[in-house]
mmJSON file of the N, C-alpha and C atoms, coordinates in Angstrom:
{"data_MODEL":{"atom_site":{
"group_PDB":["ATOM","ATOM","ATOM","ATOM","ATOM","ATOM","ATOM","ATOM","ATOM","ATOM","ATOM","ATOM","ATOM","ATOM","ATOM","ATOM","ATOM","ATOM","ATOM","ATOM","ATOM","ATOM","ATOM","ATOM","ATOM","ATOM","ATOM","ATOM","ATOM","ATOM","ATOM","ATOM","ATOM","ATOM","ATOM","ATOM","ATOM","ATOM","ATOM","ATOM","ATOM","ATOM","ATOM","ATOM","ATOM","ATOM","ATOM","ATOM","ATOM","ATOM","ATOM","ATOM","ATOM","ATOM","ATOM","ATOM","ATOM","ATOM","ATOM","ATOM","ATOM","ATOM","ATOM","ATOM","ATOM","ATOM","ATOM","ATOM","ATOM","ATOM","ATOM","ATOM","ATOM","ATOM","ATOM","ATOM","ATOM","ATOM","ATOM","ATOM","ATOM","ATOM","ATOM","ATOM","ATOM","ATOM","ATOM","ATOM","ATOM","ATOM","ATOM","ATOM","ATOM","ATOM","ATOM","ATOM","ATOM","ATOM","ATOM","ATOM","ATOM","ATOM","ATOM","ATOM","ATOM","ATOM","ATOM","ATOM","ATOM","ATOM","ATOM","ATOM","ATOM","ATOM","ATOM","ATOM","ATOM","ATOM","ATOM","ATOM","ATOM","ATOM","ATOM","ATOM","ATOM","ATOM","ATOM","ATOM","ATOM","ATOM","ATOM","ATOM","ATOM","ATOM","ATOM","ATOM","ATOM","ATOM","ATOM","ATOM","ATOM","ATOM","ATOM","ATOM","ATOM","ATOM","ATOM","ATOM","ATOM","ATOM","ATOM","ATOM","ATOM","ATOM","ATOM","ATOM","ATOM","ATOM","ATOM","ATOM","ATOM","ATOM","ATOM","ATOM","ATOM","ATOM","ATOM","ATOM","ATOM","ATOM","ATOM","ATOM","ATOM","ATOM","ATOM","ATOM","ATOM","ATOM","ATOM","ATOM","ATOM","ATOM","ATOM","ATOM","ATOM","ATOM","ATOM","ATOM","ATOM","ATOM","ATOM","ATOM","ATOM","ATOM","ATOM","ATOM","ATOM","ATOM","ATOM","ATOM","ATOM","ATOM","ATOM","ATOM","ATOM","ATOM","ATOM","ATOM","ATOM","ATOM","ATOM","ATOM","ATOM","ATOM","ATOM","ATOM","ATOM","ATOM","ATOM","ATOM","ATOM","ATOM","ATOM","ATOM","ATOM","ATOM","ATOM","ATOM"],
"id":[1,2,3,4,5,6,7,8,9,10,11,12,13,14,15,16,17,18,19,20,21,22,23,24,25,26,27,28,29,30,31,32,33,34,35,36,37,38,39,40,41,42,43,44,45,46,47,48,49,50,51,52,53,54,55,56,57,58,59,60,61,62,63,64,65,66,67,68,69,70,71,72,73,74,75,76,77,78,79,80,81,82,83,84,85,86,87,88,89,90,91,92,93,94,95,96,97,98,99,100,101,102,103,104,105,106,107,108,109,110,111,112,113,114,115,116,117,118,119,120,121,122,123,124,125,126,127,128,129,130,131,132,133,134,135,136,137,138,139,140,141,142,143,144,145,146,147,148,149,150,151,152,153,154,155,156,157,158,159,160,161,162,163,164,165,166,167,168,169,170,171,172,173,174,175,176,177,178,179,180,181,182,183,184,185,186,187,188,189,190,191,192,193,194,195,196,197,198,199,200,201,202,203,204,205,206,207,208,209,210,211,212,213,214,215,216,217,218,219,220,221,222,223,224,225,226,227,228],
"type_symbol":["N","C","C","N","C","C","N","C","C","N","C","C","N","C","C","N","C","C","N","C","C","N","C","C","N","C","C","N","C","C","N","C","C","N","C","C","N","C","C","N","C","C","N","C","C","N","C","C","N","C","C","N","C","C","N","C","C","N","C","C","N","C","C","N","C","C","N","C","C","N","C","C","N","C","C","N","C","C","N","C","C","N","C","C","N","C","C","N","C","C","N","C","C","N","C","C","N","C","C","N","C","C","N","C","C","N","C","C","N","C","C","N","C","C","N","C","C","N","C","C","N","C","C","N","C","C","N","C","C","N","C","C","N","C","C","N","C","C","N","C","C","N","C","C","N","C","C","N","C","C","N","C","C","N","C","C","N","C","C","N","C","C","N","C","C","N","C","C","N","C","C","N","C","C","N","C","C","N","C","C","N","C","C","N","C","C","N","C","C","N","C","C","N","C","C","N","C","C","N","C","C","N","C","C","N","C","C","N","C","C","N","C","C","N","C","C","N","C","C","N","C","C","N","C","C","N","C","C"],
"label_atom_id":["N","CA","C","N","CA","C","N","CA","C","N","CA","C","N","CA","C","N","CA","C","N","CA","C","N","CA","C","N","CA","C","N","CA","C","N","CA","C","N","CA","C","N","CA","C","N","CA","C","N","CA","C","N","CA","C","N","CA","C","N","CA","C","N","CA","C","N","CA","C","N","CA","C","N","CA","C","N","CA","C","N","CA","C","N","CA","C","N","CA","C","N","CA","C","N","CA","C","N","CA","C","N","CA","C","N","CA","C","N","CA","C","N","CA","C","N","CA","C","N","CA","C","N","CA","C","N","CA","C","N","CA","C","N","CA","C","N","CA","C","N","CA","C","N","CA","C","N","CA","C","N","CA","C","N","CA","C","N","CA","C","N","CA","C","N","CA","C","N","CA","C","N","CA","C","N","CA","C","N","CA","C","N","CA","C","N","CA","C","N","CA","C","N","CA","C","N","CA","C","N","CA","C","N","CA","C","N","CA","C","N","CA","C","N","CA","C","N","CA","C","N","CA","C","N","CA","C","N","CA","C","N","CA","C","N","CA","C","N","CA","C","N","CA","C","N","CA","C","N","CA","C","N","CA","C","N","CA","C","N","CA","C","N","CA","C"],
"label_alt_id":[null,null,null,null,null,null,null,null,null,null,null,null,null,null,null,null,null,null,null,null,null,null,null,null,null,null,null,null,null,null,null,null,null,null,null,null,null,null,null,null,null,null,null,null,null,null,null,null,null,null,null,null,null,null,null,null,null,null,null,null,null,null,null,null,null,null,null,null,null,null,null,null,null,null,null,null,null,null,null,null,null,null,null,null,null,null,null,null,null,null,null,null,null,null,null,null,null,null,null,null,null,null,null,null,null,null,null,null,null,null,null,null,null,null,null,null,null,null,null,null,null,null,null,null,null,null,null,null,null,null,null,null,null,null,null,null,null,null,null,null,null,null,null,null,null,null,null,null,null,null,null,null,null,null,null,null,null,null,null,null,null,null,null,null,null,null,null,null,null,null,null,null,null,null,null,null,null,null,null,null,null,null,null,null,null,null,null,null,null,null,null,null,null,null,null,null,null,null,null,null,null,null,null,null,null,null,null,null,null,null,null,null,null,null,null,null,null,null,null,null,null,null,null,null,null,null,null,null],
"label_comp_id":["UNK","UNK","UNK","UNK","UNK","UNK","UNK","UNK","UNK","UNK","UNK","UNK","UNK","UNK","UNK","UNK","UNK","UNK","UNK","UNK","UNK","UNK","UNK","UNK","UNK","UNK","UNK","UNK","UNK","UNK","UNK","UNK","UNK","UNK","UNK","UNK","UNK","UNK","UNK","UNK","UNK","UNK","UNK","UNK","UNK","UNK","UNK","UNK","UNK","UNK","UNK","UNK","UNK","UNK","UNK","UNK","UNK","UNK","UNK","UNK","UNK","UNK","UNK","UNK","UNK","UNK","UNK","UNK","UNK","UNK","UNK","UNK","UNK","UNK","UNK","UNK","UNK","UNK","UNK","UNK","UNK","UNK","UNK","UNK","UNK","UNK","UNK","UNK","UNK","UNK","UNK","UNK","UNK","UNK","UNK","UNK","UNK","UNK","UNK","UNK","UNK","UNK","UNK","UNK","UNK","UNK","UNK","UNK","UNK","UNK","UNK","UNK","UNK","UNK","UNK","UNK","UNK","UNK","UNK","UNK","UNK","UNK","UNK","UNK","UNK","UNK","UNK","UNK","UNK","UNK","UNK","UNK","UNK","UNK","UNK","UNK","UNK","UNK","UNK","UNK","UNK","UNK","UNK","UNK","UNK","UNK","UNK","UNK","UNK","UNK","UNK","UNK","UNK","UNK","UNK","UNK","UNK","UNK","UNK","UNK","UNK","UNK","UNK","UNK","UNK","UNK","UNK","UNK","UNK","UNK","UNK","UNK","UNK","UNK","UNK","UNK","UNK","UNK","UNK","UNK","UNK","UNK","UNK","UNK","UNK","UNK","UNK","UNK","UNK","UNK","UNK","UNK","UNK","UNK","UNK","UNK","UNK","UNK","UNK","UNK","UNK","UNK","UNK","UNK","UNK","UNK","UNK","UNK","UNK","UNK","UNK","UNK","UNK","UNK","UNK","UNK","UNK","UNK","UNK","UNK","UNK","UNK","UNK","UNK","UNK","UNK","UNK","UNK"],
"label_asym_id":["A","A","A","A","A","A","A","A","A","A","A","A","A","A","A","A","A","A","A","A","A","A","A","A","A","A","A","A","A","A","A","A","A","A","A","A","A","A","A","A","A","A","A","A","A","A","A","A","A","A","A","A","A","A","A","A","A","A","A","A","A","A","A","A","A","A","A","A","A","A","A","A","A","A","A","A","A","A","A","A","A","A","A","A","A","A","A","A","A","A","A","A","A","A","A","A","A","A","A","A","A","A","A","A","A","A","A","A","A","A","A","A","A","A","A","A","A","A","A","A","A","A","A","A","A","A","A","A","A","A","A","A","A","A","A","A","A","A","A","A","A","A","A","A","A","A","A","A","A","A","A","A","A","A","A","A","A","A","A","A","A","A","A","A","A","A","A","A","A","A","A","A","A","A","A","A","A","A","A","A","A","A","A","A","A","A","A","A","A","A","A","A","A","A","A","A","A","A","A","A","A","A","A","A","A","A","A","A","A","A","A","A","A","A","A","A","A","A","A","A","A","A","A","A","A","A","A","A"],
"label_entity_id":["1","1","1","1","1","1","1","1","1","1","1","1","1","1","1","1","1","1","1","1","1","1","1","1","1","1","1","1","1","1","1","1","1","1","1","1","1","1","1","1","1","1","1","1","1","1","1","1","1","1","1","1","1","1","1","1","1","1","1","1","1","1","1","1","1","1","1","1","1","1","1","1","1","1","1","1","1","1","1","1","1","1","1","1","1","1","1","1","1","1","1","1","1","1","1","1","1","1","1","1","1","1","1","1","1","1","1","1","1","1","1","1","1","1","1","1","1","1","1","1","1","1","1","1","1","1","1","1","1","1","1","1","1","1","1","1","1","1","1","1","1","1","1","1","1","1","1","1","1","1","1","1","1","1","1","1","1","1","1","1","1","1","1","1","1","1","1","1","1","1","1","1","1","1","1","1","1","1","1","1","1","1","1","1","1","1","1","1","1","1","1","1","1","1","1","1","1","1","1","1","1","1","1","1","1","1","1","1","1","1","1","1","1","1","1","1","1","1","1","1","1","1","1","1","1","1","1","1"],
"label_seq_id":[1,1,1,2,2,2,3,3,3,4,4,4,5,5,5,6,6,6,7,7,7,8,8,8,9,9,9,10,10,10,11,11,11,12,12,12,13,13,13,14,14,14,15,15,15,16,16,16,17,17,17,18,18,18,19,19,19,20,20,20,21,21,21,22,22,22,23,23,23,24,24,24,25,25,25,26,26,26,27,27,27,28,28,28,29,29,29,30,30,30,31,31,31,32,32,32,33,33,33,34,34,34,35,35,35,36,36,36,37,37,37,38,38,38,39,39,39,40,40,40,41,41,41,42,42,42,43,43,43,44,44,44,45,45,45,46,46,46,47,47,47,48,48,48,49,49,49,50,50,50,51,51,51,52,52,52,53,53,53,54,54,54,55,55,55,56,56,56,57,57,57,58,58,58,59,59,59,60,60,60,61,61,61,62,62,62,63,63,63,64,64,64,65,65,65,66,66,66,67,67,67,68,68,68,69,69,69,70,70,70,71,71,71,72,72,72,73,73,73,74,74,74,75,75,75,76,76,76],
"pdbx_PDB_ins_code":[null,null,null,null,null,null,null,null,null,null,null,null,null,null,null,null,null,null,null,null,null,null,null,null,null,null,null,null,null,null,null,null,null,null,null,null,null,null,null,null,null,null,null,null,null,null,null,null,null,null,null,null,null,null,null,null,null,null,null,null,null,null,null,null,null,null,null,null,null,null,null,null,null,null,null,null,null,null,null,null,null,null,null,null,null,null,null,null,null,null,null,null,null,null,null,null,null,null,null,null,null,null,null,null,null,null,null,null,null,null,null,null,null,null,null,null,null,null,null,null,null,null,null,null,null,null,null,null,null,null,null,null,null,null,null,null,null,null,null,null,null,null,null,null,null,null,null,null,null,null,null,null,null,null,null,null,null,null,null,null,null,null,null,null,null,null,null,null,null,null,null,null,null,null,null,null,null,null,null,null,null,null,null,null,null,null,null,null,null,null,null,null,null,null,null,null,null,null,null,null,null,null,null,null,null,null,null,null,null,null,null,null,null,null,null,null,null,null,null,null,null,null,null,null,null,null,null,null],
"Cartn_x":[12.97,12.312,12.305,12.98,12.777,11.258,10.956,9.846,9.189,8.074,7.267,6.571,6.184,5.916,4.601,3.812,2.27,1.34,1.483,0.37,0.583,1.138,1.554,0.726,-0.211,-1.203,-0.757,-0.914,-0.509,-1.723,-1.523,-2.717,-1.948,-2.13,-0.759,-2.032,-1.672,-2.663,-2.058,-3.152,-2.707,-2.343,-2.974,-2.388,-2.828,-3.901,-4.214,-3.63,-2.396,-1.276,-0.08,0.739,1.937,2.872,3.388,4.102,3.813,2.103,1.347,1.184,0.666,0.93,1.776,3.082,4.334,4.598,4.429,4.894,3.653,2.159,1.313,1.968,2.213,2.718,3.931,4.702,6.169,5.713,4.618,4.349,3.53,2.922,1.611,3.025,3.955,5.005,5.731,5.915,6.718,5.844,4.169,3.876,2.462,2.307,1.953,0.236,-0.754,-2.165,-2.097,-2.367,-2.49,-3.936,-4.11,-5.534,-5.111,-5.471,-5.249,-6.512,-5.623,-7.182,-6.806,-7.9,-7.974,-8.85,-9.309,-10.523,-11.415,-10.942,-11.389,-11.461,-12.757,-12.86,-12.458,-12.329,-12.162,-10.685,-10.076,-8.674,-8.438,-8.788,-8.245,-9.281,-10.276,-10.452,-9.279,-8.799,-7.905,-6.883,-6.478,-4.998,-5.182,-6.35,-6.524,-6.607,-7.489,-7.574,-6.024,-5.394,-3.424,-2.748,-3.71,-2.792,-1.858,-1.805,-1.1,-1.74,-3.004,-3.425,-4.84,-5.306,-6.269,-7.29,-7.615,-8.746,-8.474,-9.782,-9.586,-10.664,-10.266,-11.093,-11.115,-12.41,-12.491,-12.562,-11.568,-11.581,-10.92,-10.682,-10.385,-9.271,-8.39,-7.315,-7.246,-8.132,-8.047,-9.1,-10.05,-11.274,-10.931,-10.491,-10.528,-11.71,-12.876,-13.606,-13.635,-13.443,-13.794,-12.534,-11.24,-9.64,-10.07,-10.341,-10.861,-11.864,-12.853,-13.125,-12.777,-11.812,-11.252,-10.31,-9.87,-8.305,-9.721,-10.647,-11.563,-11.732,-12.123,-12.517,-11.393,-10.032,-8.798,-8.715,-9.009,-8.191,-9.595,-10.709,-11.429,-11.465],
"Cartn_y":[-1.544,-2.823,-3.397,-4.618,-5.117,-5.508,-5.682,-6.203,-7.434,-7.53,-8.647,-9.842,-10.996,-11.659,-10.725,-10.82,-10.445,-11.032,-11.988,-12.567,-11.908,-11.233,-10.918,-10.261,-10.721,-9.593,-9.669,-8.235,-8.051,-7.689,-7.751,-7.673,-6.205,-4.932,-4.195,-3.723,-4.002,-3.933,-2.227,-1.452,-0.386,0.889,0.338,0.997,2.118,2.594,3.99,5.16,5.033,6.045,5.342,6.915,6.364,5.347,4.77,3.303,2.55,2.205,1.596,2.036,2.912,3.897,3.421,3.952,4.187,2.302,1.672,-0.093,-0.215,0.486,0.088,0.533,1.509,2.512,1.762,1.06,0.351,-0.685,-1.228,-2.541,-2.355,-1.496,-1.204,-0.799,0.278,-0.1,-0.907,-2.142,-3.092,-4.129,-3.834,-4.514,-5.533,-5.287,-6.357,-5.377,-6.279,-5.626,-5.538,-4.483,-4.207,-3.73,-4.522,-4.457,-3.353,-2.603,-1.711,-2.423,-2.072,-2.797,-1.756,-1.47,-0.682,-0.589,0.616,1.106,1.903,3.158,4.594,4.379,3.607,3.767,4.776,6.118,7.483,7.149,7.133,6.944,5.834,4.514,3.388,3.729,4.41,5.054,6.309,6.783,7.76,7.378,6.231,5.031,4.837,4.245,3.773,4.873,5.869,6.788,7.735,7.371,7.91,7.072,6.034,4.911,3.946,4.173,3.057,2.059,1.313,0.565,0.363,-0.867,-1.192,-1.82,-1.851,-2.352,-1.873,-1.561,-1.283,-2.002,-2.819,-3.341,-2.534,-2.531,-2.107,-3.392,-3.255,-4.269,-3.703,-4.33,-4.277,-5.532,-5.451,-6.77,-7.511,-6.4,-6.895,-8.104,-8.186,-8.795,-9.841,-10.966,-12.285,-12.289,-12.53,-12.666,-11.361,-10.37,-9.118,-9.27,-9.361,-9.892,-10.918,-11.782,-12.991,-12.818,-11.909,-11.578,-10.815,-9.847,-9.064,-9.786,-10.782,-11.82,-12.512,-12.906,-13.288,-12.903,-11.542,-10.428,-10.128,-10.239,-9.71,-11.139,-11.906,-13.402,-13.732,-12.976,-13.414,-12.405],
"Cartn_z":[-16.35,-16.306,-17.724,-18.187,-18.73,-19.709,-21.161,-21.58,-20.792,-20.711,-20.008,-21.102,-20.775,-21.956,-22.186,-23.582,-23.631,-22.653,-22.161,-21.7,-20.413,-20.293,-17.901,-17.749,-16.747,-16.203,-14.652,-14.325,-12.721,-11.859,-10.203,-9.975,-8.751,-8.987,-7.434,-6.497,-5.774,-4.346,-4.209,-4.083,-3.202,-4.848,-5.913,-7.041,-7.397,-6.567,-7.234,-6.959,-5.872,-5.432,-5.003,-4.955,-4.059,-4.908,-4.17,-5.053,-5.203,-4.99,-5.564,-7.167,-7.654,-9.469,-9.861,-8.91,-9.957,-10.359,-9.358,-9.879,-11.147,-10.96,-11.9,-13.426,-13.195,-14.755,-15.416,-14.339,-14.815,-15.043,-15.148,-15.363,-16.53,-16.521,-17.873,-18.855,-18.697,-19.864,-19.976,-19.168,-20.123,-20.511,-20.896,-21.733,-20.556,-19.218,-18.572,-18.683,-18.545,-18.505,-17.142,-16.155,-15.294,-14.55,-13.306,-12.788,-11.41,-11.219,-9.714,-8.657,-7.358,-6.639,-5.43,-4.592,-3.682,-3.2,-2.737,-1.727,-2.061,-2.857,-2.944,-4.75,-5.25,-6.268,-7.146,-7.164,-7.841,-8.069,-7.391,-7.208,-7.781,-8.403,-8.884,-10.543,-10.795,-12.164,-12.853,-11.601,-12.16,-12.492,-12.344,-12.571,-13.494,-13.802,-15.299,-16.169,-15.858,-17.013,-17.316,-16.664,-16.431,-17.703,-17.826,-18.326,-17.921,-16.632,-15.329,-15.146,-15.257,-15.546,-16.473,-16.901,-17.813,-17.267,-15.786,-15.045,-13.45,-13.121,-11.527,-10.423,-9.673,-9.012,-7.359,-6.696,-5.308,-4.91,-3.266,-2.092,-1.57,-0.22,0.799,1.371,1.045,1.25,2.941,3.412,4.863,5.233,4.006,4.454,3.007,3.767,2.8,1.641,1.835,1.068,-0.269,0.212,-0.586,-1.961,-0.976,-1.791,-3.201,-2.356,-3.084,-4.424,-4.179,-4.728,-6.493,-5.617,-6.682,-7.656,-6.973,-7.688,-8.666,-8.55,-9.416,-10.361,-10.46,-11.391,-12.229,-11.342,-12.32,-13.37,-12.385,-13.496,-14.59,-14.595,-15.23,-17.224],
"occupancy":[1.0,1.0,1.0,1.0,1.0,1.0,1.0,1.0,1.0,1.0,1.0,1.0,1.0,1.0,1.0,1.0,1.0,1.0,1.0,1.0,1.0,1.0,1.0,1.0,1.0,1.0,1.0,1.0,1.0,1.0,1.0,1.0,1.0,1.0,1.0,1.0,1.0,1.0,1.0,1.0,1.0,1.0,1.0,1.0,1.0,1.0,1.0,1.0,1.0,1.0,1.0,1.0,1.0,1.0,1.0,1.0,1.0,1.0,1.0,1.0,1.0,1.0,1.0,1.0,1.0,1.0,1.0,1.0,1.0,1.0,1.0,1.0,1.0,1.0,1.0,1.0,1.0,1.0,1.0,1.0,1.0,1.0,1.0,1.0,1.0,1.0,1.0,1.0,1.0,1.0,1.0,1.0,1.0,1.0,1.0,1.0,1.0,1.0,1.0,1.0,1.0,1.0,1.0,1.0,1.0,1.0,1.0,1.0,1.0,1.0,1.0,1.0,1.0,1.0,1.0,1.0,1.0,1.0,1.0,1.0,1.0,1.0,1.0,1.0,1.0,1.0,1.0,1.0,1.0,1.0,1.0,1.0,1.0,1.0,1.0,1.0,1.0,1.0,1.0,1.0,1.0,1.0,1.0,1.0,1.0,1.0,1.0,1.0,1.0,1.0,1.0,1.0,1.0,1.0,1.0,1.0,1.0,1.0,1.0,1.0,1.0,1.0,1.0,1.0,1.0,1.0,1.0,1.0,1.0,1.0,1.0,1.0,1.0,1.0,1.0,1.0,1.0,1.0,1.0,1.0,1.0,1.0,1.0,1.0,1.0,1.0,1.0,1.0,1.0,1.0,1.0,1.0,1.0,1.0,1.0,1.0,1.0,1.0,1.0,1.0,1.0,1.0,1.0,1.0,1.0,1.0,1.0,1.0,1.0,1.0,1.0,1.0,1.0,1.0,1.0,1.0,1.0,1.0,1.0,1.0,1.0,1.0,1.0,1.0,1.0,1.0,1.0,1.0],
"B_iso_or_equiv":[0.0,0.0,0.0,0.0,0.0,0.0,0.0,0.0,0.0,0.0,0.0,0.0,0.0,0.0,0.0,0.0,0.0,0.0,0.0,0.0,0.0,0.0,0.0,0.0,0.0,0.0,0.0,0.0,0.0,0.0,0.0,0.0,0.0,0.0,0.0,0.0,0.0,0.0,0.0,0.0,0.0,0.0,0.0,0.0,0.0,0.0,0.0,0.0,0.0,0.0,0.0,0.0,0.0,0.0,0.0,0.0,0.0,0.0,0.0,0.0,0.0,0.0,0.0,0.0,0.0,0.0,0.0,0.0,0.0,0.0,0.0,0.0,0.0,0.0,0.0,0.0,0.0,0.0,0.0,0.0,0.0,0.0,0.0,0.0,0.0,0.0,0.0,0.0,0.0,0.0,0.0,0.0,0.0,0.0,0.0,0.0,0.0,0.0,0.0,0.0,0.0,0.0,0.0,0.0,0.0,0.0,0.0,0.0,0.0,0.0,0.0,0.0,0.0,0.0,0.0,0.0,0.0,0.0,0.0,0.0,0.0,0.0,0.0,0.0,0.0,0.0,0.0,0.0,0.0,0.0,0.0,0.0,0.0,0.0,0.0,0.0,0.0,0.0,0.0,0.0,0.0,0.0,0.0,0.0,0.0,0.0,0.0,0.0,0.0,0.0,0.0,0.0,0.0,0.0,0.0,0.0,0.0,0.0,0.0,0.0,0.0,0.0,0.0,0.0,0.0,0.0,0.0,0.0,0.0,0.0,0.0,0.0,0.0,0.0,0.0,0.0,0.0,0.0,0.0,0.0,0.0,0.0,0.0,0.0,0.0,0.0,0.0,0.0,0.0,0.0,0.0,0.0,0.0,0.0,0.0,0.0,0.0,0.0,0.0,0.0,0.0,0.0,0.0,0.0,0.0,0.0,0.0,0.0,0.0,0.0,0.0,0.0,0.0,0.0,0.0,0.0,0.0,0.0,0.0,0.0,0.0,0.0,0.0,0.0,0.0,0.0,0.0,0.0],
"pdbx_formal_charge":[null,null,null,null,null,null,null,null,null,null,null,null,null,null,null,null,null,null,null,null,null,null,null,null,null,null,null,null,null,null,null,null,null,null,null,null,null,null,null,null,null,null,null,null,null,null,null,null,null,null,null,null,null,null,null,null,null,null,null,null,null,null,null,null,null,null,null,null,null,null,null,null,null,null,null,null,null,null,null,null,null,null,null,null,null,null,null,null,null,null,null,null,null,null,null,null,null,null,null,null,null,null,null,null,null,null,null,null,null,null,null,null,null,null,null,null,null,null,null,null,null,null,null,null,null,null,null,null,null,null,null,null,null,null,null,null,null,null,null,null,null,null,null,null,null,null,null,null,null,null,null,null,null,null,null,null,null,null,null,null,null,null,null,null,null,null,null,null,null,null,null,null,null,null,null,null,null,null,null,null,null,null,null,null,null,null,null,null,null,null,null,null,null,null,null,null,null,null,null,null,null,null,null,null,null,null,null,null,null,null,null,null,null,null,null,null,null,null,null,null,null,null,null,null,null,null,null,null],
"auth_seq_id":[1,1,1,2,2,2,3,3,3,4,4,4,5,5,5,6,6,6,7,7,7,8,8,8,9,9,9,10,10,10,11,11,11,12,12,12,13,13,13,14,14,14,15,15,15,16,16,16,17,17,17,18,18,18,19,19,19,20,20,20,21,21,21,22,22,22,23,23,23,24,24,24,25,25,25,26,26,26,27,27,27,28,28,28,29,29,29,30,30,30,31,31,31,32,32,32,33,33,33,34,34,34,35,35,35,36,36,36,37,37,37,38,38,38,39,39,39,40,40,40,41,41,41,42,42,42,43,43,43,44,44,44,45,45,45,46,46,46,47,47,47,48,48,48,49,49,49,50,50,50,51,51,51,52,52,52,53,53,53,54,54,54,55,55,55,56,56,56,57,57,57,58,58,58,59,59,59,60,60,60,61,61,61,62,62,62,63,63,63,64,64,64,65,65,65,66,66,66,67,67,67,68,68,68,69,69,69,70,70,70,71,71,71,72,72,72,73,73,73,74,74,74,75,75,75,76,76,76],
"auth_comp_id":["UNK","UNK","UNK","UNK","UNK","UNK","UNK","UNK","UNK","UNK","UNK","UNK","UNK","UNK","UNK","UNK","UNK","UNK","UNK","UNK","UNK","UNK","UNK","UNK","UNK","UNK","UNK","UNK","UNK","UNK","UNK","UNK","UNK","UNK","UNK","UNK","UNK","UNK","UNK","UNK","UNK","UNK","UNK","UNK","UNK","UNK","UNK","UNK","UNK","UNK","UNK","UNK","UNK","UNK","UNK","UNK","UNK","UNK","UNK","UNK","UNK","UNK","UNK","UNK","UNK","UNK","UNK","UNK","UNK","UNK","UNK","UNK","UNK","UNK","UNK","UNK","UNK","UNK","UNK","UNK","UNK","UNK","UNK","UNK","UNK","UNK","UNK","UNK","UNK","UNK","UNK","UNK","UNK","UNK","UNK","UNK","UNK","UNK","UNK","UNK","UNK","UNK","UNK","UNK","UNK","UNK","UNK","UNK","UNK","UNK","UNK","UNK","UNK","UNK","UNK","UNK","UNK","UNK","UNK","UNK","UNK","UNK","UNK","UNK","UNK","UNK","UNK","UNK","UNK","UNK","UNK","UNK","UNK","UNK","UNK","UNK","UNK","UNK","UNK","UNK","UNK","UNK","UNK","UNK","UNK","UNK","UNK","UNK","UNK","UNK","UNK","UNK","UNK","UNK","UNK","UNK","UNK","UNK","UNK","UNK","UNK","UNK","UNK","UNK","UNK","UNK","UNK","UNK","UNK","UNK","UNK","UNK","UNK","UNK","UNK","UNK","UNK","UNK","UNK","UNK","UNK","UNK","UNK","UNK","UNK","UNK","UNK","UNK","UNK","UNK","UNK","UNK","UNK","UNK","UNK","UNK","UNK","UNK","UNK","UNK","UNK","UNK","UNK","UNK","UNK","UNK","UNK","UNK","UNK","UNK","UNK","UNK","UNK","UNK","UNK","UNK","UNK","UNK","UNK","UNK","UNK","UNK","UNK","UNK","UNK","UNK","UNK","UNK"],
"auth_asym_id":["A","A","A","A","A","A","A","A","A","A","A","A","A","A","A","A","A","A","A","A","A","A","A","A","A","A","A","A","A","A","A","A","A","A","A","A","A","A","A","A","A","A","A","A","A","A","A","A","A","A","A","A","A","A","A","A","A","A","A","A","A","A","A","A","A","A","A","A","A","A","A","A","A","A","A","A","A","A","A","A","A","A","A","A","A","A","A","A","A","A","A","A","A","A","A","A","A","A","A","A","A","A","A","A","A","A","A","A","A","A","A","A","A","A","A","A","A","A","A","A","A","A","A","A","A","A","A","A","A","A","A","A","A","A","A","A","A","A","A","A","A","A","A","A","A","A","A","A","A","A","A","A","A","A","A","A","A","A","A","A","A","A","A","A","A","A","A","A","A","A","A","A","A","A","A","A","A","A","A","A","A","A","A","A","A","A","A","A","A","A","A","A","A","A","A","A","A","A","A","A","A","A","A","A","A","A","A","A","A","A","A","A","A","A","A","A","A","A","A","A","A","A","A","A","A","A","A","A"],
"auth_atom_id":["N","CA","C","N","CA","C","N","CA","C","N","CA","C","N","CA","C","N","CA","C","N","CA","C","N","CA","C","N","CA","C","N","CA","C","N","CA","C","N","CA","C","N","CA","C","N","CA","C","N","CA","C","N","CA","C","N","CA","C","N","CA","C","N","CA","C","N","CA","C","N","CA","C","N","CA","C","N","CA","C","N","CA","C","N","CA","C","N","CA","C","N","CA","C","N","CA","C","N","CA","C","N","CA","C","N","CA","C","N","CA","C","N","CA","C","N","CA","C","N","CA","C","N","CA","C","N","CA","C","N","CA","C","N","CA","C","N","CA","C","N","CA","C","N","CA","C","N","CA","C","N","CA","C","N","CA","C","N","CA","C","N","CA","C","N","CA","C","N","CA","C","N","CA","C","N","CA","C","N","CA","C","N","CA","C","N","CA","C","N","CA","C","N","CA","C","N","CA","C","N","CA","C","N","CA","C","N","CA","C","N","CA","C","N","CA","C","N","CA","C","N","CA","C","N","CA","C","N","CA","C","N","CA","C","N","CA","C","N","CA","C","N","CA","C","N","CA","C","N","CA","C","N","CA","C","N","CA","C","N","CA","C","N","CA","C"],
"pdbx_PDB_model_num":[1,1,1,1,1,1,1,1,1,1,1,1,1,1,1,1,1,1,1,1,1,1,1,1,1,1,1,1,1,1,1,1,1,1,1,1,1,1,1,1,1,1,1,1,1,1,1,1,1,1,1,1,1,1,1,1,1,1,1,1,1,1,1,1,1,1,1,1,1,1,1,1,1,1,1,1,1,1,1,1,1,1,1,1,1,1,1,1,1,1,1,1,1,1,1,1,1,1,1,1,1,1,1,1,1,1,1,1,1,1,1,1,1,1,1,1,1,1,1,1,1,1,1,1,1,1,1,1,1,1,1,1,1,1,1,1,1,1,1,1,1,1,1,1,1,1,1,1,1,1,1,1,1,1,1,1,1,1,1,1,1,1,1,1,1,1,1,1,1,1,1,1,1,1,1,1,1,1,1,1,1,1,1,1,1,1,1,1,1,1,1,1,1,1,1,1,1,1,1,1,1,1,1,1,1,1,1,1,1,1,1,1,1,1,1,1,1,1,1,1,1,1,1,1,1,1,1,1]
}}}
């Protein structure tokens, strides 16, 4: 993967495993601040503390409001 500008922040649904991580970790090295979002809080602290990403939000993507929520928190 190519460098990202500084400013790229990503938001990967589903990032505290699986190929959810691995896109977080490829994105946290080419430079992008990366937010994980998920379900199972423990699991989206352990992303971050990996160094795969630099923020972790809980939701639930199934429930509009909760989503909504989290895209808040990341863009804030």
């Amino acid at each position: 993967m190519s460098p990202l500008p500084r400013s790229s922040h990503a938001l990967v649904t589903g990032g505290g495993r699986g190929i959810g991580l691995a896109i977080s970790a490829a994105l946290s090295k080419a430079g992008a601040t990366v937010t994980v979002l998920g379900r199972n809080r423990a699991t989206l602290d352990e992303a971050v503390a990996s160094g795969a990403a630099q923020f972790a939000a809980t939701a639930d993507v199934a429930d509009p409001a909760s989503a909504e929520q989290a895209v808040a928190l990341a863009d804030s």
